[in-house]
LOPA-533271 format. One record per residue (C-alpha): x, y, z; residue in one letter; residue number from 0. Coordinates in steps of 0.1 Angstrom, whole numbers, m for minus. Layout:
<east=X | north=Y | up=Z | res=A | n=NUM>
...
***
This chain:
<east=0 | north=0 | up=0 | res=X | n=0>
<east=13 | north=34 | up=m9 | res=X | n=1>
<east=16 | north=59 | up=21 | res=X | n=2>
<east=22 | north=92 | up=10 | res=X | n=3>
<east=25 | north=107 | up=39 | res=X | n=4>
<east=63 | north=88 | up=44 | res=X | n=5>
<east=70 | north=101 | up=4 | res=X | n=6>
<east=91 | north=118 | up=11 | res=X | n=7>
<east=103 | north=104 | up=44 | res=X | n=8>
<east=100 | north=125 | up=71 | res=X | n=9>
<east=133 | north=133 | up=91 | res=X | n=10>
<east=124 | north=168 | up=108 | res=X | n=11>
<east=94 | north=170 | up=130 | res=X | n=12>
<east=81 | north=199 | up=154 | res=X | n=13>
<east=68 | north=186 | up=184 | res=X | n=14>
<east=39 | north=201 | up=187 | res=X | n=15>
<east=49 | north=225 | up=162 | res=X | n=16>
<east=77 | north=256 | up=168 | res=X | n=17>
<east=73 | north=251 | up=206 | res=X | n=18>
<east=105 | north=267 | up=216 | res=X | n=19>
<east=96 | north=301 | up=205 | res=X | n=20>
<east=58 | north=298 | up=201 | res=X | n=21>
<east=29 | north=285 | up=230 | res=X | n=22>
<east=24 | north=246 | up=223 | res=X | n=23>
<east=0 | north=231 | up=197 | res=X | n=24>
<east=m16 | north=263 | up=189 | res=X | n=25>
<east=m19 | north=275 | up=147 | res=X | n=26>
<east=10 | north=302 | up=149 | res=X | n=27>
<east=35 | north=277 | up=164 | res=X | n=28>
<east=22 | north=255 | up=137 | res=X | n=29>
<east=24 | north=282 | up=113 | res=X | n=30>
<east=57 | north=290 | up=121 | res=X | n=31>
<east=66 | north=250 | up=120 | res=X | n=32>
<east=56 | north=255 | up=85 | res=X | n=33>
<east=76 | north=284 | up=75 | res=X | n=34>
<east=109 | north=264 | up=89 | res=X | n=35>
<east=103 | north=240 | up=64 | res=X | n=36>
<east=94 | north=208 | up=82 | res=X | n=37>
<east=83 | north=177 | up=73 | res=X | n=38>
<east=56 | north=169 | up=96 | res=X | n=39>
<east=39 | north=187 | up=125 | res=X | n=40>
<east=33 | north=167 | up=156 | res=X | n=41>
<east=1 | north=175 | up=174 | res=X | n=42>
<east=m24 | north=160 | up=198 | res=X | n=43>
<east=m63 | north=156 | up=203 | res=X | n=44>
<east=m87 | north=157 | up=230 | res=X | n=45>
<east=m122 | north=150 | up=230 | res=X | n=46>
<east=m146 | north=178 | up=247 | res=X | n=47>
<east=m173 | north=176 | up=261 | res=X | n=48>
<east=m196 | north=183 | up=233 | res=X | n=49>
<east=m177 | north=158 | up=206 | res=X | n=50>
<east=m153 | north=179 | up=195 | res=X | n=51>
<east=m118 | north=174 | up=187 | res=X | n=52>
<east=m91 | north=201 | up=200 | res=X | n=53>
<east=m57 | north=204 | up=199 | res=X | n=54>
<east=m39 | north=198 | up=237 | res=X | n=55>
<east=m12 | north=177 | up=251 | res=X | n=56>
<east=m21 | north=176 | up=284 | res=X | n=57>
<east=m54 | north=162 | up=301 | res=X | n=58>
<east=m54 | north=193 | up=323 | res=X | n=59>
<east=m55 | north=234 | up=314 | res=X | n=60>
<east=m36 | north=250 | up=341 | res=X | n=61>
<east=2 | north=242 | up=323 | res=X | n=62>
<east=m4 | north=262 | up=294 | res=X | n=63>
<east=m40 | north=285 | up=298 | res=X | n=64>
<east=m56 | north=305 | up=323 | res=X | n=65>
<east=m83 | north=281 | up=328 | res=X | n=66>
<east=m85 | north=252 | up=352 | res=X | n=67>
<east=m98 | north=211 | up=350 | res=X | n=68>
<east=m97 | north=183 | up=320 | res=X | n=69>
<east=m104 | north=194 | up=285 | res=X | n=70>
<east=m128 | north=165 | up=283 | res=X | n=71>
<east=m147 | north=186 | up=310 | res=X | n=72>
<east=m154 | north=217 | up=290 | res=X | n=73>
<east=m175 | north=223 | up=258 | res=X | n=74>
<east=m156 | north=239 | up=228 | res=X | n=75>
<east=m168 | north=271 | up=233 | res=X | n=76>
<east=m152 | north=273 | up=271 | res=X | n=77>
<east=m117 | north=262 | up=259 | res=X | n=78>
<east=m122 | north=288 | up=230 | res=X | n=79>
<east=m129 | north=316 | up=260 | res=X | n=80>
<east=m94 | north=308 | up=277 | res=X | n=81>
<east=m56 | north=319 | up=270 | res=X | n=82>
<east=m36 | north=295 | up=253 | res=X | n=83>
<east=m6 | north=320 | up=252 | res=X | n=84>
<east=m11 | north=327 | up=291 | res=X | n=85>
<east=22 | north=308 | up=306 | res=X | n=86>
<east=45 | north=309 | up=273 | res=X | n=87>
<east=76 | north=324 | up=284 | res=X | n=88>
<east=112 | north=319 | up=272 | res=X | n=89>
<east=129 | north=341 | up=302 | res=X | n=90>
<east=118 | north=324 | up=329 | res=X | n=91>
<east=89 | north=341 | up=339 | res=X | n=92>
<east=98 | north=377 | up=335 | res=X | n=93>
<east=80 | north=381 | up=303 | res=X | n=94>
<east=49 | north=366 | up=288 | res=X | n=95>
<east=46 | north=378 | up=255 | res=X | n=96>
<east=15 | north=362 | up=240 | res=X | n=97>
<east=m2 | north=365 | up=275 | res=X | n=98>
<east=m33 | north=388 | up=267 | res=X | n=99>
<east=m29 | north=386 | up=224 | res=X | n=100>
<east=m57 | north=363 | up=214 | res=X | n=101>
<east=m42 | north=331 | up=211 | res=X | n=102>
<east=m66 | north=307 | up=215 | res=X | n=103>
<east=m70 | north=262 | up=216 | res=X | n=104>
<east=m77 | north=253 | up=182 | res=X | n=105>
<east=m100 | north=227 | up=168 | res=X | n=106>
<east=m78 | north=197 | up=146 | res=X | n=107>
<east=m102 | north=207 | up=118 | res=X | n=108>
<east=m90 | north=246 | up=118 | res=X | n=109>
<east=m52 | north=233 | up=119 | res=X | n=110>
<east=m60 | north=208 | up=90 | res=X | n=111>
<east=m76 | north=245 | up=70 | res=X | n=112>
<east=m48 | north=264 | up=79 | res=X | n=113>
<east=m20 | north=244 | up=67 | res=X | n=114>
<east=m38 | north=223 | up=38 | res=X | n=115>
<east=m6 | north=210 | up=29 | res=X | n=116>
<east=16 | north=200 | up=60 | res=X | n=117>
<east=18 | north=167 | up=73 | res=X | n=118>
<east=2 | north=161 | up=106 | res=X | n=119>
<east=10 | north=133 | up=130 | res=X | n=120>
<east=m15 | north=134 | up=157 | res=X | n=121>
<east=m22 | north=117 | up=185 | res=X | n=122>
<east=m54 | north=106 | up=200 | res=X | n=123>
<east=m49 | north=115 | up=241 | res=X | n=124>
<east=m85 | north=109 | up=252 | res=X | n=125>
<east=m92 | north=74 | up=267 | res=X | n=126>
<east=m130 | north=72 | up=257 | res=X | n=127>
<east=m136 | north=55 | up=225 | res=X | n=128>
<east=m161 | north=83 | up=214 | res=X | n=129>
<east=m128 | north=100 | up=198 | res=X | n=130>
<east=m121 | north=77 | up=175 | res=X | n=131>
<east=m151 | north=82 | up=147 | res=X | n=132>
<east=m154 | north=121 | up=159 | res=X | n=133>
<east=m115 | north=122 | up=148 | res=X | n=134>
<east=m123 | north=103 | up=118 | res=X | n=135>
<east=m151 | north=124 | up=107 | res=X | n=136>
<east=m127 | north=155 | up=106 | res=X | n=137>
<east=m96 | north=137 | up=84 | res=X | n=138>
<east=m122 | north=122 | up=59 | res=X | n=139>
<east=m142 | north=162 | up=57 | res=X | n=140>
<east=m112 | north=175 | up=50 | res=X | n=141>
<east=m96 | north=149 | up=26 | res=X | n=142>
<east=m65 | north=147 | up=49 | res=X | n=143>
<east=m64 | north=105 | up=52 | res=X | n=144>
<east=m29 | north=108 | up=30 | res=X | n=145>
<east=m13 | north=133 | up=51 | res=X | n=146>
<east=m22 | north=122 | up=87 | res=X | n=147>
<east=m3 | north=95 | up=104 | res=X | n=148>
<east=m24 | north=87 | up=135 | res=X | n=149>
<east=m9 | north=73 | up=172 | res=X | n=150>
<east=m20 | north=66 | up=202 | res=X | n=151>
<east=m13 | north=52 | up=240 | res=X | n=152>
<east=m47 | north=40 | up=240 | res=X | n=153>
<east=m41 | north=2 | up=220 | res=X | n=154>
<east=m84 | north=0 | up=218 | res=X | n=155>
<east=m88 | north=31 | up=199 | res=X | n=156>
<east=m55 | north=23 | up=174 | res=X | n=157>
<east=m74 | north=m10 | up=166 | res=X | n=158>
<east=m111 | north=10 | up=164 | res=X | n=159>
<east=m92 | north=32 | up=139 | res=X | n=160>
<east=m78 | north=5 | up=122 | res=X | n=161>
<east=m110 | north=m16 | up=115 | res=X | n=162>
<east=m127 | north=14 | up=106 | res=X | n=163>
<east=m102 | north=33 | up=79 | res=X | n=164>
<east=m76 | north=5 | up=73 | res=X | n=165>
<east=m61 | north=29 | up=47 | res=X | n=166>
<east=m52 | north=51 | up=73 | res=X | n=167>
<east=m14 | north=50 | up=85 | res=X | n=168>
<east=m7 | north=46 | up=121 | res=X | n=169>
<east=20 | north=40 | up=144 | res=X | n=170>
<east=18 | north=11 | up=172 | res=X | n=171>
<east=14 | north=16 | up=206 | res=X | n=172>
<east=34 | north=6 | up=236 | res=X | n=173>
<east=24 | north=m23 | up=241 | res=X | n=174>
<east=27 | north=m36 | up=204 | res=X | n=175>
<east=63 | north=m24 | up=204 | res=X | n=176>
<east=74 | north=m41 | up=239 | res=X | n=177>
<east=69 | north=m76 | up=221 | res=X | n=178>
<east=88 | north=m68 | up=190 | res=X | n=179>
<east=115 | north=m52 | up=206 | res=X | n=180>
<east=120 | north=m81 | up=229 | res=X | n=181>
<east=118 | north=m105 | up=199 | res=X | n=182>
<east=145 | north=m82 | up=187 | res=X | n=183>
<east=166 | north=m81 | up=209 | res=X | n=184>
<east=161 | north=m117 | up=219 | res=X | n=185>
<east=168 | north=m125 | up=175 | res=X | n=186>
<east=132 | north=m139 | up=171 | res=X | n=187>
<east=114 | north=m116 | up=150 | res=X | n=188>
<east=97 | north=m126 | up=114 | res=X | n=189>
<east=113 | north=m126 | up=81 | res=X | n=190>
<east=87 | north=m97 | up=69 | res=X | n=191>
<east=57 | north=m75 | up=93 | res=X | n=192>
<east=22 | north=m85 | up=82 | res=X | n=193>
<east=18 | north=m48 | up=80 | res=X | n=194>
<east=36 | north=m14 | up=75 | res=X | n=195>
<east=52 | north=m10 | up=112 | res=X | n=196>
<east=58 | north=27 | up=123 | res=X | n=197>
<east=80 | north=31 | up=153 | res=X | n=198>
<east=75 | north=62 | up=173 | res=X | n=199>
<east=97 | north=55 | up=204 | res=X | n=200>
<east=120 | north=71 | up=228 | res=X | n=201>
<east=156 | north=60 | up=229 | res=X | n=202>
<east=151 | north=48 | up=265 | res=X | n=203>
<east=123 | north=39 | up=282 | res=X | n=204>
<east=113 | north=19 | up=313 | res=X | n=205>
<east=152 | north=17 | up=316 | res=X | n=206>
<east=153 | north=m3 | up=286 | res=X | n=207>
<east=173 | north=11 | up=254 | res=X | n=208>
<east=155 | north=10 | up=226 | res=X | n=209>
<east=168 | north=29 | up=198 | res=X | n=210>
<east=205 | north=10 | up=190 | res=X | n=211>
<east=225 | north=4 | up=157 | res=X | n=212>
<east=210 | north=m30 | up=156 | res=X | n=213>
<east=168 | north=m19 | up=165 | res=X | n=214>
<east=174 | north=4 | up=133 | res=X | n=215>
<east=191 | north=m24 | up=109 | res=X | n=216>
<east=171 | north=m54 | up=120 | res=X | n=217>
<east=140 | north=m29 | up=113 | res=X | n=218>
<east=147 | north=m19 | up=79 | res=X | n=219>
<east=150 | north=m50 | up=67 | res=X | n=220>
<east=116 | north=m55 | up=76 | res=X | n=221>
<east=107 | north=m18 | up=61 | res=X | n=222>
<east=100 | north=m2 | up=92 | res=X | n=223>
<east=97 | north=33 | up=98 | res=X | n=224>
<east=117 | north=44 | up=129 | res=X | n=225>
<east=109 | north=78 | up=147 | res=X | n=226>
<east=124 | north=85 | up=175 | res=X | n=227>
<east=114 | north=114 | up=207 | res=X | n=228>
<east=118 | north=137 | up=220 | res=X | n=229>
<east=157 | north=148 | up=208 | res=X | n=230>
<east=167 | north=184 | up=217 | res=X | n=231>
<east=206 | north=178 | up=220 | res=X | n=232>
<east=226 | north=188 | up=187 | res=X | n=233>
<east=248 | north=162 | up=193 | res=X | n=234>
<east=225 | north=130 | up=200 | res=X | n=235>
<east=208 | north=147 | up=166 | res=X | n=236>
<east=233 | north=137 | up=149 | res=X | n=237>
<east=244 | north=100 | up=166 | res=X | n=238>
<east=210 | north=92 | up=159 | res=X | n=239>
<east=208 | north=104 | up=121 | res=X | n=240>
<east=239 | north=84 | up=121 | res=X | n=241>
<east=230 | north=53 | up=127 | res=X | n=242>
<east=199 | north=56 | up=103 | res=X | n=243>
<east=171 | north=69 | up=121 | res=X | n=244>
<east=142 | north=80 | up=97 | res=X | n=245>
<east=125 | north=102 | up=115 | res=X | n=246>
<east=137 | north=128 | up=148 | res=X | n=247>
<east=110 | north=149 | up=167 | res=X | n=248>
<east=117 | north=175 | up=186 | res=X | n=249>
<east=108 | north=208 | up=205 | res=X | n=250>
<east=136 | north=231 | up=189 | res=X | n=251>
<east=127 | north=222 | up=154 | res=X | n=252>
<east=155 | north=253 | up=140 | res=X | n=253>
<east=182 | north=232 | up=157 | res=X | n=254>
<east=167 | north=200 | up=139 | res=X | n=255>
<east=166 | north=216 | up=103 | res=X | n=256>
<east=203 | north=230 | up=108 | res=X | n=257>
<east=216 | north=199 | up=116 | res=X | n=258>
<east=196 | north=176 | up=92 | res=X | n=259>
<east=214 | north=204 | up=67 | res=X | n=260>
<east=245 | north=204 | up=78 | res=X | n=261>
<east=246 | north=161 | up=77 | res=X | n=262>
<east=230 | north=164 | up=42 | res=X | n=263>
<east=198 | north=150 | up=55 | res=X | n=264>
<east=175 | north=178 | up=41 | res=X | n=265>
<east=189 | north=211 | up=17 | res=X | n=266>
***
């Protein structure tokens, strides 16, 4: 099956967009994502209260806005009445400069109209299953199925998604990777993956390292995609481009695209 969204393969993605210099997930860091020239914006999804789908990492508002409680608590139009700018600061609280100037949560449908063609990997955050066709309802009305690669810690709502748009592309969850990197490390994986297998990992986790020379080689022979997160240090950058990671996200993605240049990654 042909998956545009990994032609051409990715290998710079913003972390919920140009998050270093702009507040989290919201359109002008996307925007701005954009401008860099990266291959895919990372983003996330919430259910609220009324069934739609918004744009927020975190379960809870008081990180980022002026509001307080779950998104999944609130309708739309109360997570459009707060301040998504309200905490952004890059001096350590001195200064809040997009405190007060209208930035606001944004739907996933007003992201998919604003950048009609960036790449969008998204993941679902909500547990309830309810996400799944509202999510899907948005990618088909805006004819983004090619562009979106979809994730998710939630394993139920990866296999909803799967049964009901098999053409879309998704990652596996956590607990479909544990297994295969075991059988990896262990030399007991298949010749060949039923199924286009997208990796988006950490290097370490549960003090277990994932991402190594071999992970990456053993992989690819299976056509694997490999993604690895969050990477902010120049020099791990460029240990990991090294040993033939696809794909790095991370929050500073400036750094990322002047490294991927300077290794002759992307011009």
């Amino acid at each position: 099956m042909n998956h545009p969204f990994l032609s051409p393969m990715p290998r710079v993605v913003a972390h919920r967009g140009d998050s270093k210099y702009y507040p989290e997930n919201t359109i002008p860091a996307f925007i701005s994502a954009r401008e860099i020239g990266v291959d895919v914006i990372e983003t996330d999804v919430h259910l609220t209260r009324d069934g739609k789908i918004v744009i927020w990492h975190d379960p809870t508002l008081e990180r980022n806005t002026n509001g307080k409680g779950t998104i999944e608590s609130h309708t739309l139009s109360e997570l459009k009445a707060l301040d998504a700018g309200y905490t952004f600061t890059e001096d350590g609280g001195n200064t809040y400069p997009f405190r007060g100037k209208g930035v606001q949560l944004a739907t996933l449908d007003e992201a998919l109209k604003a950048l009609p063609d960036t790449r969008f990997n998204i993941d679902l955050k909500s547990q309830e299953e309810e996400i799944v066709d509202s999510y899907l309802a948005v990618i088909r009305e805006n004819r983004a199925e090619e562009r979106v690669c979809t994730a998710s810690f939630h394993l139920n709502n990866l296999k909803k998604l799967r049964a009901k748009a098999p053409e879309l592309l998704t990652s596996i969850s956590t607990l479909e990777v544990i297994p295969l990197l075991m059988k990896q490390k262990m030399h007991l994986l298949p010749e060949h993956f039923a199924r286009k297998i997208i990796f988006q990992v950490p290097v370490k986790q549960y003090g277990i390292k994932v991402i190594t020379p071999s992970f990456v080689s053993d992989m690819h022979k299976r056509d694997a995609v490999v993604m690895v997160w969050t990477i902010n240090n120049e020099e791990e950058m460029e240990y990991l481009y090294s040993i033939g990671v696809d794909t790095i996200m991370t929050d500073d993605p400036r750094l990322l695209m002047a490294t991927a240049s300077k290794l002759g990654i992307r011009k």
